[in-house]
N, C-alpha and C positions, 0 to 999 in steps of 0.2 A: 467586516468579514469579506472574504475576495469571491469572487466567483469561480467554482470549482471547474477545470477541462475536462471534458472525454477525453480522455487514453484509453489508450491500448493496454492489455495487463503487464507487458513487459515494461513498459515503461515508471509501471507504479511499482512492480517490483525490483527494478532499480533503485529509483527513489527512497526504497524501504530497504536496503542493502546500506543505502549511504549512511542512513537513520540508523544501523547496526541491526536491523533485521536478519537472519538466515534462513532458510529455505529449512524444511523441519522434515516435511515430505509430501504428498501429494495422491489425492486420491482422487480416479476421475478428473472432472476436467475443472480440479480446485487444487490451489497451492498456499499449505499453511507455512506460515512464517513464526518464529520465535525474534523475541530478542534476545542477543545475546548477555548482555549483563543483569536488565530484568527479565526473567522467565515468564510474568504475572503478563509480561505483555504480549501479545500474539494480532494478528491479522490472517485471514482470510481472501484470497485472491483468486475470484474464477477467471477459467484459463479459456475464454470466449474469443473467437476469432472477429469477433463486431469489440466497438469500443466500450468501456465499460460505464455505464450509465453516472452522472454525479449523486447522485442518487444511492448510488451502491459505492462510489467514492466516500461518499463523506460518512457511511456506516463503515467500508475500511478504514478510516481514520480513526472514528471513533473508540474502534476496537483498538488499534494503534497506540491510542492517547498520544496522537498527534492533532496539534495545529492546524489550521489551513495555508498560514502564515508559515508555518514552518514547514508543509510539504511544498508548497512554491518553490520555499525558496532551495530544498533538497533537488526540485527538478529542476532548476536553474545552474546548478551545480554551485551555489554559493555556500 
């Protein structure tokens, strides 16, 4: 398993755009995400102006049922 970066939240929700996440809505300073062909799957993104903890990454993932492997490689743009 790879070592997770601090980002910034925009950059994870990039990342989760590419994965077919969208933007659901947003309350306070949190941004839920859907995906769009499974419903069942969702992510939670706090919208923090400090980087977001790995910590707090890899419970977004988890919610995700993503990878670590496969968020890499979505921030790589591959």
């Amino acid at each position: 398993m790879s070592i997770l970066p601090m980002l910034r939240y925009a950059a994870i929700i990039s990342a989760l755009a590419k994965a077919g996440f969208t933007i659901v809505r947003q309350k306070g300073s949190h941004i839920f995400l859907r995906h769009a062909a499974d419903p069942k799957r969702f992510a939670t993104v706090p919208r923090h102006p400090r980087d977001i903890s790995r910590k707090d990454l890899a419970s977004i993932l988890r919610q995700a049922k993503l990878s670590v492997d496969q968020f890499l490689k979505l921030l790589r743009g591959k």
